[in-house]
C-alpha positions as CSV (number, residue, x, y, z in Angstrom):
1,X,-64.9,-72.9,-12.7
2,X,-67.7,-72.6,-10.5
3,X,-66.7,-71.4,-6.8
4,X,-70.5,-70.4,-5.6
5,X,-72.2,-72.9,-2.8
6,X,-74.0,-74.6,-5.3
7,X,-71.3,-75.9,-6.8
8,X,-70.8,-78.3,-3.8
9,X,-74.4,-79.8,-4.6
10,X,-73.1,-81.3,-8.2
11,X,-73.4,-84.8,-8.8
12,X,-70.3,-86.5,-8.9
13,X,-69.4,-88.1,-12.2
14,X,-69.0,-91.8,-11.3
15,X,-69.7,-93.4,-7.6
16,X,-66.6,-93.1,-6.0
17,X,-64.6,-96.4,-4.8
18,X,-65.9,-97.4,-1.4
19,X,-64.8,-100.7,0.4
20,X,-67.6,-101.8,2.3
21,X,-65.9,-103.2,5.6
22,X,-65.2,-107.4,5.4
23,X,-65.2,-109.5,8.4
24,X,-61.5,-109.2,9.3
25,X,-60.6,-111.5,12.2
26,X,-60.3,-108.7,14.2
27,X,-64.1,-108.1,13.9
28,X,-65.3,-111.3,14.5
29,X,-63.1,-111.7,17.6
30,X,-65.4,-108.1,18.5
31,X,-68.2,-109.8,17.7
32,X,-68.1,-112.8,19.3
33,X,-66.8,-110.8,23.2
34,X,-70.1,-108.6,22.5
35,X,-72.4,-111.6,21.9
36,X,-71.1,-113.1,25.2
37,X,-71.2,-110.1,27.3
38,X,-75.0,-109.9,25.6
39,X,-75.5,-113.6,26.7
40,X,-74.1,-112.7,30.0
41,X,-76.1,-109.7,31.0
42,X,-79.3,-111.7,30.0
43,X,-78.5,-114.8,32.2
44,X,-77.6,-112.2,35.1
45,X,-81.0,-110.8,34.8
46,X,-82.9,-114.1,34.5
47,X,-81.1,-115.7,37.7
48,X,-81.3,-112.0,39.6
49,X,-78.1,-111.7,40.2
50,X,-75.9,-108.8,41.4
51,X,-76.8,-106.5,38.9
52,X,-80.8,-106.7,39.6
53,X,-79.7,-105.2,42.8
54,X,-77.6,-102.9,41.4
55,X,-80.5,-101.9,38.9
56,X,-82.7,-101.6,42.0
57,X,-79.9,-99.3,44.0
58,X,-79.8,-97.1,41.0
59,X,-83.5,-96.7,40.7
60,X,-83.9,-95.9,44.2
61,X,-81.3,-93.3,44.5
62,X,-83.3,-91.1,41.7
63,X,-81.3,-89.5,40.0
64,X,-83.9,-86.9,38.2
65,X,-84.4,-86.0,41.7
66,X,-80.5,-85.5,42.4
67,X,-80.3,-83.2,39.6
68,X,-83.2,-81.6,38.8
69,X,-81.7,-78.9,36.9
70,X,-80.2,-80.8,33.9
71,X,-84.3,-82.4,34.2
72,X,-85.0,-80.1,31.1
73,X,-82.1,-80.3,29.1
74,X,-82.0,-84.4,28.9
75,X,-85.5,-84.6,28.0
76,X,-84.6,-82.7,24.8
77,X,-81.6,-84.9,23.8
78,X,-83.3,-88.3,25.0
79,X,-84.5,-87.5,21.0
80,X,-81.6,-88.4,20.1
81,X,-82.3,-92.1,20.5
82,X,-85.5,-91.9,19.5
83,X,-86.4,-94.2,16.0
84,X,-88.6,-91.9,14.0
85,X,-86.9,-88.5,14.0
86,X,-83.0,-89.6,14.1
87,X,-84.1,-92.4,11.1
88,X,-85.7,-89.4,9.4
89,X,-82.2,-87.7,9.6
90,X,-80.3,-90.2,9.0
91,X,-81.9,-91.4,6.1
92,X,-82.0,-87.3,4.6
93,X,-78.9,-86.8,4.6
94,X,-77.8,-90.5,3.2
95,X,-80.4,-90.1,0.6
96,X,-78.5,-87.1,-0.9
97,X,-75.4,-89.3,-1.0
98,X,-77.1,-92.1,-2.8
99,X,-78.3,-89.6,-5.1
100,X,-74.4,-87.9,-5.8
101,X,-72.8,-91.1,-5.8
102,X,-75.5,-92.6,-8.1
103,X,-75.8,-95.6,-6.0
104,X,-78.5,-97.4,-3.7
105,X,-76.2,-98.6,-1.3
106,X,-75.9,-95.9,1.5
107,X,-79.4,-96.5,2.1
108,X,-80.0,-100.1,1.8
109,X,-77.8,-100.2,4.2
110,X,-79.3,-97.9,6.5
111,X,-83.1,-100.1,6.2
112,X,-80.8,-103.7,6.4
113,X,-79.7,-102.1,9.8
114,X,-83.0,-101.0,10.9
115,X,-85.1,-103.8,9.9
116,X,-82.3,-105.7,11.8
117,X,-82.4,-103.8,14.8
118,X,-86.3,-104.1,14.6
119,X,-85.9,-107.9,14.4
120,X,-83.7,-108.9,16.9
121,X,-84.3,-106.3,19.8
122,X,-87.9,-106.4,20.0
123,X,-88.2,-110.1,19.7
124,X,-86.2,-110.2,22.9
125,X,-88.5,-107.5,24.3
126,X,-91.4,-109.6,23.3
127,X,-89.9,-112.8,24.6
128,X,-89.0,-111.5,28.1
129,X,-91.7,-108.7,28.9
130,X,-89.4,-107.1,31.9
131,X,-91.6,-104.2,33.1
132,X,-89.9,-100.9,33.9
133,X,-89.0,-98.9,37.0
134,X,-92.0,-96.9,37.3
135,X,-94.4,-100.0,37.1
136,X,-92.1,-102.0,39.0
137,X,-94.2,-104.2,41.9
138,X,-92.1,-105.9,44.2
139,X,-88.9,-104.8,45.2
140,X,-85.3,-106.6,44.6
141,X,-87.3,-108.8,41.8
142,X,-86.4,-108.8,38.1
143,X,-89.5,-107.9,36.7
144,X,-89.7,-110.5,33.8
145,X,-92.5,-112.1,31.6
146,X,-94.6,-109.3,33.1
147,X,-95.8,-108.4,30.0
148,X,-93.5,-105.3,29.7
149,X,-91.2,-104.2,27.1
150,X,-88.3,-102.5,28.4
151,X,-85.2,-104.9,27.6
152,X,-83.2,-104.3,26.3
153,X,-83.3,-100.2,25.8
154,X,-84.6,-99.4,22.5
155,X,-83.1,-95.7,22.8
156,X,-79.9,-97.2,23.2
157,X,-79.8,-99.8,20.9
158,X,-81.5,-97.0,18.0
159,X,-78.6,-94.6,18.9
160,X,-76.0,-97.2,18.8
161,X,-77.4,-98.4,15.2
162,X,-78.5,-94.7,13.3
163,X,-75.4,-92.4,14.3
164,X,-73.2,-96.0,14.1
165,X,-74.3,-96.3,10.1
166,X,-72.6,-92.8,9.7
167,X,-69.0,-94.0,10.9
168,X,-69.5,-97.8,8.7
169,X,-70.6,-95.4,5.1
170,X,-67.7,-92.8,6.1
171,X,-65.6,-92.8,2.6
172,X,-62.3,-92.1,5.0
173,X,-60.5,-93.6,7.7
174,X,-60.3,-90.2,9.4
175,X,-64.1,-89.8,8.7
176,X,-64.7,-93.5,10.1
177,X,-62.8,-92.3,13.3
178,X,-64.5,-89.2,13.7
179,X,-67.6,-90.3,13.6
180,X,-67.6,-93.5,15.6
181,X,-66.1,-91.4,18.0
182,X,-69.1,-89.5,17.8
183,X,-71.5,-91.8,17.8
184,X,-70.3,-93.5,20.5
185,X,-70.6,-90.3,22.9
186,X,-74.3,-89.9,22.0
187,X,-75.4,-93.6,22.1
188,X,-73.6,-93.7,25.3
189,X,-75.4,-89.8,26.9
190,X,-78.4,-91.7,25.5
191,X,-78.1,-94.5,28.0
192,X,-77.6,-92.7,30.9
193,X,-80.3,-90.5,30.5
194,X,-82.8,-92.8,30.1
195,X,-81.5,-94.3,33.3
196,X,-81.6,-90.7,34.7
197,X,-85.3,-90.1,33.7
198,X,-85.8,-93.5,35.7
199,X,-87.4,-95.0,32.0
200,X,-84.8,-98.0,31.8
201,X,-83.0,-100.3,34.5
202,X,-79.6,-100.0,34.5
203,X,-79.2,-103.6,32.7
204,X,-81.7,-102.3,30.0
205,X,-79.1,-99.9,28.5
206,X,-76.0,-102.5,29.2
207,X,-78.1,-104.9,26.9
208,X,-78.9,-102.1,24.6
209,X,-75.8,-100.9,23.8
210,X,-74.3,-104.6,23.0
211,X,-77.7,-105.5,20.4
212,X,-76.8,-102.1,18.7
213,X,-72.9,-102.9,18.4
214,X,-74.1,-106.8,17.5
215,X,-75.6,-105.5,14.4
216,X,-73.4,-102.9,13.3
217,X,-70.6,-105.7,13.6
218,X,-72.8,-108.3,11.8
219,X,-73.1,-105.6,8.8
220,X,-70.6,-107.0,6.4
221,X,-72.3,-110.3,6.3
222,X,-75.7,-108.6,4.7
223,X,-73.5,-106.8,2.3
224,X,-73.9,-109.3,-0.5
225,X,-77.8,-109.5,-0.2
226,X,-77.4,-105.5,-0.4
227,X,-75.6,-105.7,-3.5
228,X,-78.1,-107.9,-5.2
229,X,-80.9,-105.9,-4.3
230,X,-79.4,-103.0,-5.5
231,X,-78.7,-104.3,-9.0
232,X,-82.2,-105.5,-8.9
233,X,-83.4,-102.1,-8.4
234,X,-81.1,-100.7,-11.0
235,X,-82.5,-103.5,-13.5
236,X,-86.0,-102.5,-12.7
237,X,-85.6,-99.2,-13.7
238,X,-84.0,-99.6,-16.5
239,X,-86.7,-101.9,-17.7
240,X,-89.5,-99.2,-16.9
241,X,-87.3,-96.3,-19.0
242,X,-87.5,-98.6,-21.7
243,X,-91.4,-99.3,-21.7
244,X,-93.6,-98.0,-24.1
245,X,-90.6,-96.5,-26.3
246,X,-91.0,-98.5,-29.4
247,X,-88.0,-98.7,-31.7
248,X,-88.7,-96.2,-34.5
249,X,-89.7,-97.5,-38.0
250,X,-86.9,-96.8,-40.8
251,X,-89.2,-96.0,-44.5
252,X,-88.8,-97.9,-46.9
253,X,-90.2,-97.7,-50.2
254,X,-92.8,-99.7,-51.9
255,X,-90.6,-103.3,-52.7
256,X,-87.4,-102.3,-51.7
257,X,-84.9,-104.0,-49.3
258,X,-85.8,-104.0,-45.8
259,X,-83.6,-103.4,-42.8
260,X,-82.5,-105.9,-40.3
261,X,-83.6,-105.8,-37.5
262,X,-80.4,-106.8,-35.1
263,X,-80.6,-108.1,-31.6
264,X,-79.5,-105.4,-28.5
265,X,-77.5,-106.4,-25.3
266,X,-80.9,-104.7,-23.3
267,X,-83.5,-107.4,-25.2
268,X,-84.4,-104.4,-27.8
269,X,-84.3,-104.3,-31.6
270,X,-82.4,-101.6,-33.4
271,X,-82.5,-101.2,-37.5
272,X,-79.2,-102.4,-39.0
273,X,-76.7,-100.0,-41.2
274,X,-77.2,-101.8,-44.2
275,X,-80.4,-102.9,-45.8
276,X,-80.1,-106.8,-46.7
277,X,-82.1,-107.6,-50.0
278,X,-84.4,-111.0,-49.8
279,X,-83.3,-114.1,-51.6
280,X,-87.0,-113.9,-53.0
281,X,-85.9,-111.0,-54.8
282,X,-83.8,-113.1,-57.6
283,X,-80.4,-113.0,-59.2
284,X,-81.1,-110.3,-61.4
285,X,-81.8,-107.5,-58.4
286,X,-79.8,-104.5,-58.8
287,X,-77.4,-104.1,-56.0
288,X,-78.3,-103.0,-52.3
289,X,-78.1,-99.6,-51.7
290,X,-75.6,-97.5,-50.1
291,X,-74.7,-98.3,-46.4
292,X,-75.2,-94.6,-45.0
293,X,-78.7,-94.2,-46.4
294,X,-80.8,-96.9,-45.7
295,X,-84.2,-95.2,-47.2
296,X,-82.6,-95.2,-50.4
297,X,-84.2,-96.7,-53.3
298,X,-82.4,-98.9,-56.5
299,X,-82.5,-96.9,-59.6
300,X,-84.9,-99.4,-61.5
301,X,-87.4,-98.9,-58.5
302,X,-87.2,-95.0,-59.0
303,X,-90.5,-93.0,-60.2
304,X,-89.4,-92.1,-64.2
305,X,-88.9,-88.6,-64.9
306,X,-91.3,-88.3,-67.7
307,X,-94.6,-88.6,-65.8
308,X,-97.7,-90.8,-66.9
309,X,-99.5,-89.5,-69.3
310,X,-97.3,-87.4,-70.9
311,X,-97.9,-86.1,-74.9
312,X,-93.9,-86.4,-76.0
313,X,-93.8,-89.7,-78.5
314,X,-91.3,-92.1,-77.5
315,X,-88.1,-92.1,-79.9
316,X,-88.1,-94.8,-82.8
317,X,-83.9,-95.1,-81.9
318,X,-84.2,-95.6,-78.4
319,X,-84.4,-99.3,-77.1
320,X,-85.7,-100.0,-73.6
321,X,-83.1,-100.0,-70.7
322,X,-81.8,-103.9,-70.3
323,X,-83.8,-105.3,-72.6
324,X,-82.1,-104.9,-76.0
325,X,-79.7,-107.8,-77.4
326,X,-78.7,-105.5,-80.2
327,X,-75.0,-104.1,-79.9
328,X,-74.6,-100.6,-79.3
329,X,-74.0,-97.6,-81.8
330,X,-70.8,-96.4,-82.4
331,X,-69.5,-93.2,-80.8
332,X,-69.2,-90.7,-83.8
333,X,-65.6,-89.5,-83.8
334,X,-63.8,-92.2,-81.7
């Protein structure tokens, strides 16, 4: 048994049996409270209610300026929520689980959730163009159809969505726990330091942080598109192996029986065991030859052992092979 490191990096024999998680009621019930409170905090903003003051209090207070030492520090994690370099993570370290488990899945997934996330939160940044504090005009007003595109908060909903994929693949429940613990923590520093960094309004990252936990509570209802598009894939490939690998000719000699050629389940031809003799061949064929050889040739279709040509004069006694009616000698003795 192999007990170095590299042992760890085998490929496991068969993809393991992973549940991808159903919509319990449980989860639409989660679903449907986090698509209200996502309704909510969008009607809050467009009416300026209460919590466009609140965003406005917050900015004002500036908190980078109340804490400039952690300043440093939070601009390096605020790459945490950041698309292109947690995606590229992401996507590394579930591409080397697609590639153990021998299956597609862990990153379909992954491109469903981001192509989902892409989708949903920046048509709502499109559609209502709030502008962000620091290009903010007039105070106490909501900023909308301003031509901006800060809500919801992208960080926040991209944290939510990358680290969230880890805990929905996990293969465990302890796993699962784990990391949506985790997840949660960093989705949720990710907020708040945009809010710190005075990049997002406070309502940005509220908004934010229900799109992310819309889609990763949506997931289950993609999952059958996922499956079909990874036995398409599969199908693909296995179509492209088998291009330009003709089935090999079996020889056959000069008017012999010919092979079969007998359908496959994958559309391909393979030669049959047992060459099947013509019915143009007549009644008086000699019989097929053996099963396990299908190259091999009837005895009357043979080359004769005395070659063409030769000197030796054929014996007066002997009668051609099959073609004598004349009864056969006597054994001397018997």
């Amino acid at each position: 048994m192999r007990t170095d490191i590299f042992a760890r990096l085998d490929r496991e024999p068969e993809p393991p049996k992973i549940e991808p998680p159903r919509m319990s009621r449980h989860r639409i019930a989660l679903f449907g409270g986090t698509l209200a409170f996502y309704l909510a905090i969008v009607i809050a903003v467009l009416v300026s209610s209460w919590l466009v003051t609140l965003d406005w209090k917050v900015m004002l207070f500036r908190p980078y300026q109340q804490w400039p030492e952690i300043h440093a520090f939070l601009d390096y994690y605020i790459v945490l929520g950041q698309r292109g370099p947690t995606a590229t993570m992401v996507a590394c370290w579930l591409g080397w689980r697609s590639w153990r488990q021998h299956t597609l899945r862990p990153l379909l997934t992954l491109g469903a959730a981001l192509l989902l996330l892409n989708v949903t939160v920046g048509a709502v940044k499109i559609g209502l163009g709030r502008l962000g504090p620091h290009y903010a005009t007039q105070i106490g007003s909501a900023e909308l159809f301003a031509g901006g595109d800060i809500f919801p908060s992208g960080h926040t909903a991209n944290a939510v969505v990358t680290w969230g994929i880890l805990a929905y693949l996990a293969t465990t429940p302890r796993a699962r726990r784990y990391l949506s613990a985790m997840s949660a923590i960093v989705s949720l520093g990710v907020g708040l330091t945009t809010v710190y960094l005075g990049t997002h309004w406070l309502s940005d990252v509220l908004l934010g942080w229900a799109a992310g936990l819309l889609i990763m509570l949506g997931l289950p209802w993609v999952e059958p598109l996922i499956t079909r598009a990874e036995a398409w894939i599969f199908a693909q490939r296995e179509n492209l192996r088998g291009f330009g690998h003709p089935v090999p000719s079996v020889p056959v000699a000069a008017g012999g029986p010919r092979p079969v050629l007998l359908p496959q389940p994958d559309g391909g031809e393979a030669p049959a065991r047992e060459p099947v003799v013509s019915a143009a061949a007549g009644a008086g064929s000699r019989p097929r030859a053996h099963a396990a050889h299908p190259a091999h040739v009837v005895r009357s279709e043979r080359t004769p052992v005395t070659p063409a040509g030769s000197r030796r004069p054929p014996h007066a006694d002997r009668t051609p092979r099959g073609g004598s009616t004349t009864p056969a000698r006597p054994v001397a003795g018997g």
